[in-house]
N, C-alpha and C positions, 0 to 999 in steps of 0.2 A: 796474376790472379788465378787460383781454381775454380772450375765449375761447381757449385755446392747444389745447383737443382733445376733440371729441364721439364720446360710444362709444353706439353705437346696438342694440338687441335685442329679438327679439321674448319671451325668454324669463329671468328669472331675473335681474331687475333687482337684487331688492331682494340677494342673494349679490353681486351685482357692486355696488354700494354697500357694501355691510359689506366686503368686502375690498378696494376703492379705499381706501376711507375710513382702514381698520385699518392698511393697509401703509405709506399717505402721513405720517398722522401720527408714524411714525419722525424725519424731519427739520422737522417743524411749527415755526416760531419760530426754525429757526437758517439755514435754507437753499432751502425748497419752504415755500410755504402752498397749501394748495388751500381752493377751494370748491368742490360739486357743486350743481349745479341740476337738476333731472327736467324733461322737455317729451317729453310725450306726442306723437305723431305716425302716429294710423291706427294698426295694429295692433305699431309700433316705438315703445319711448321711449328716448330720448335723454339720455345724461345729461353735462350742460355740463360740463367739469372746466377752473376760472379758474387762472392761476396768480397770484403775486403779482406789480406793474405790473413789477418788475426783470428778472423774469425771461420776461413776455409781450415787452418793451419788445427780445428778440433777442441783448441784451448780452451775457445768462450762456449760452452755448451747449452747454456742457459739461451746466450740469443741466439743460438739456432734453431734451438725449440721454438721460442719466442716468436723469431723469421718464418718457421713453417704453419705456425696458429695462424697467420698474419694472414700466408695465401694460401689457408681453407677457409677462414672468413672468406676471402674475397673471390673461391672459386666454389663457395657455395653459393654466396649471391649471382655470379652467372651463370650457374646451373638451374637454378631456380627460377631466372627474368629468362635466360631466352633459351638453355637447351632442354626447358620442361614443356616449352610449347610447342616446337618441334618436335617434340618424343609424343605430345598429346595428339599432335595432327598424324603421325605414323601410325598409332594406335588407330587412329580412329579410319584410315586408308586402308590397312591392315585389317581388323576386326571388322567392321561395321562397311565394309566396300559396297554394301547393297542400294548405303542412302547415293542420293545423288549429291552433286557437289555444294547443293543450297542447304541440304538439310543437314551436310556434315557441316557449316560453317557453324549454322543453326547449335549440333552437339557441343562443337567446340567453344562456343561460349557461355554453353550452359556448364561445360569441364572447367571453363577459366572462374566461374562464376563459386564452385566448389573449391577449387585448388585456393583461390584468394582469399576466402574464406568469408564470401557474399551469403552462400548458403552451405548447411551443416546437414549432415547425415549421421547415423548411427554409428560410433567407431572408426569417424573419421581421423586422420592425423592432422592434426590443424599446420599452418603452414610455419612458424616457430619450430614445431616439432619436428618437424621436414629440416630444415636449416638445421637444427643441434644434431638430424642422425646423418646427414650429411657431412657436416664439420666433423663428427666423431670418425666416421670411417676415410677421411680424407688424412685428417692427425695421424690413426695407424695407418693410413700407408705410408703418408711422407717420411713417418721415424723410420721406413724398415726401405724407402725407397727413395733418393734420389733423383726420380726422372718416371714422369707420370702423363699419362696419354687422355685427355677428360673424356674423349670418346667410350676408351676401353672401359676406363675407370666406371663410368654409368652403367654401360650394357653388363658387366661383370661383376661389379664391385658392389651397385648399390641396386640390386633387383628389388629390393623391399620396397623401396622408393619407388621404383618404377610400378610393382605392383601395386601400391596406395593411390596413383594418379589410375593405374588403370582400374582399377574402385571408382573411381570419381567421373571415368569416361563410361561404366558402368552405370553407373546414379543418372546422368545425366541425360544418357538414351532413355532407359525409364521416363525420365522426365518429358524429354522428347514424345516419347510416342502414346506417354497419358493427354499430352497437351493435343497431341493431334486428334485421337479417339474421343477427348472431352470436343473439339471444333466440330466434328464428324456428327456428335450427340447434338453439338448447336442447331446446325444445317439441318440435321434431319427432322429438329423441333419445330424449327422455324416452320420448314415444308408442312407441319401438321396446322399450324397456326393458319396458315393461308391458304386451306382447303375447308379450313371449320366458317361457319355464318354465328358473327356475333352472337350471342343472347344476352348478354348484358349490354350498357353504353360506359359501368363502371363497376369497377372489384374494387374494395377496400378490402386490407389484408392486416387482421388486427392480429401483431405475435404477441404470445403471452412470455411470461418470463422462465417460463418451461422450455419454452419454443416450440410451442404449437401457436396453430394458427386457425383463426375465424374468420370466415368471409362475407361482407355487409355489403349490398347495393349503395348507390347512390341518395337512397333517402336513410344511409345507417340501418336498414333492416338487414335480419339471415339473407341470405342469398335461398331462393327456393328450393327446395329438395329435388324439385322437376326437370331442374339442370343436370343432377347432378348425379339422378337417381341409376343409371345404366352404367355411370363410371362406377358407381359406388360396389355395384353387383360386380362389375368384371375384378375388382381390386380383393373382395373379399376374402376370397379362397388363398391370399397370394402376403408373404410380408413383405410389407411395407413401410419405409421410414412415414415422416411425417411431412421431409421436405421432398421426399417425391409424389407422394400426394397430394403436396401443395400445387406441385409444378404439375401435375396430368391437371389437375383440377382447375388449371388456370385455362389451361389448351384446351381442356373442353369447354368449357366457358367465352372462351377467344374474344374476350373484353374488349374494347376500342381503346381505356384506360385503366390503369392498374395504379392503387394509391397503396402504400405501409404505412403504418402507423403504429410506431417502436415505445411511442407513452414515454417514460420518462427517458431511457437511453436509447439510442438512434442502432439502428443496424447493421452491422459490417461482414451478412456472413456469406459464404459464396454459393448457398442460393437466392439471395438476392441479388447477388451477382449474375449467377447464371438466368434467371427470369429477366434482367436486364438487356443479357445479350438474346435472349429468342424473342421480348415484344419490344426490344430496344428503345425508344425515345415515349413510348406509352406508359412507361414505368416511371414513378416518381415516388416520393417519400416525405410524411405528412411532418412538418416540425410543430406543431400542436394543436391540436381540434378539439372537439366536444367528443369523440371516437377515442381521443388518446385519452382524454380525462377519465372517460370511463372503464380503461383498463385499467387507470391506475386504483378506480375504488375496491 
């Protein structure tokens, strides 16, 4: 037998023999035999893959093409399960060496969470697309190469790739360190919450379908102007959304209970989420009153 093609690695030999091995045997006895040999070499092993004399001998050319589609399918699946998280955790040791080691884990799942294709970005390469530009640059080398190193072949070969995940370890810090400066915004809400003295015992929060919002005491009346009137002057000089003048407006108010009241559809937005998290378990949400009825007239 002649050698028709060496695949070389420093990691995850014995996966890349189970699936040579698993895949080839499809056509075993009618059309491809293989045998694989291991040869250690310094901190790469190599592993020989023979074909049968017919088809080393040049004549069937068809299935040697055919042979080398076979293991870039199956060396772009291991490049993509385990030497993309590897290369995501370099990156992120590499670039980002500032986080501690909690909050790199923290990046890297927010990177695994992008590369999977859990969350999307602008211009992202979705992970199919990742696999075909893979296979395509593994197919030209194999035609012009023989005997290929997956190491090299990543670091050299497939930079785009490499640069597209570091896109994605990019996205992900962002993501990272909005989520920590939105906690940051919690905390320091909170701290305001628990320095202010009630003036109400209840806020009802009627959103219109604008998304604006009206504020009613506990017997459904305005909420008084008296509460509200010294926020009102600090805010005016200044723009403002509507749902950060909900949320000051609520702080200064510093309710013991916070009711919404969404009228005919319920609310899902994240400032109701976020007034959740700064008066936490005082926050509740009306499923139909005499309050929601009269938004709907």
């Amino acid at each position: 037998m002649n050698q028709c093609l060496s695949i070389g690695a420093t990691q995850h030999i014995d996966l890349l023999k189970d699936r040579l091995g698993r895949e080839l045997r499809v056509d075993e006895g009618e059309r491809i035999r293989i045998k694989m040999t291991e040869n250690p070499a310094g901190n790469i092993t190599f592993l020989s893959c023979d074909f049968n004399g017919i088809l080393c001998s040049g004549r069937h050319q068809d299935e040697e093409i055919l042979f080398k589609h076979f293991v870039a399918d199956i060396l772009s699946d291991i490049i993509m399960n385990q030497w993309e998280r590897a290369l995501l955790k370099d990156i992120i040791r590499e670039t980002y060496y500032y986080f501690n080691e909690e909050e790199k884990k923290t990046i890297l799942q927010y990177t695994l969470d992008y590369t999977n294709g859990v969350k999307m970005y602008p211009g992202k390469m979705d992970r199919r697309d990742r696999k075909h530009f893979i296979i395509k640059r593994l197919v030209e080398f194999l035609e012009q190469n023989n005997s290929i190193v997956i190491d090299g072949f990543v670091r050299f070969r497939l930079k785009e790739y490499v640069n597209e995940i570091k896109e994605a370890v990019d996205q992900a810090v962002d993501e990272f360190l909005m989520e920590r400066e939105y906690r940051e915004f919690i905390q320091l809400l909170k701290y305001f919450v628990e320095i202010q003295d009630s003036k109400v015992p209840l806020v009802n929060v009627l959103v219109s379908e604008r998304g604006t919002y009206k504020l009613y005491d506990e017997n459904h009346h305005p909420i008084d102007s008296e509460f509200l009137e010294g926020f009102i002057l600090d805010v005016m000089d200044n723009e403002i959304n509507y749902e950060d003048l909900l949320i000051s407006a609520l702080i200064t108010i510093a309710p013991n209970k916070i009711v919404f009241h969404y009228g005919v559809q319920p609310g899902t937005d994240s400032t109701l989420d976020t007034i959740k998290n700064v008066f936490e378990d005082k926050v509740s949400e009306c499923s139909g009153c005499k309050l929601c009825q009269k938004h709907q007239q």
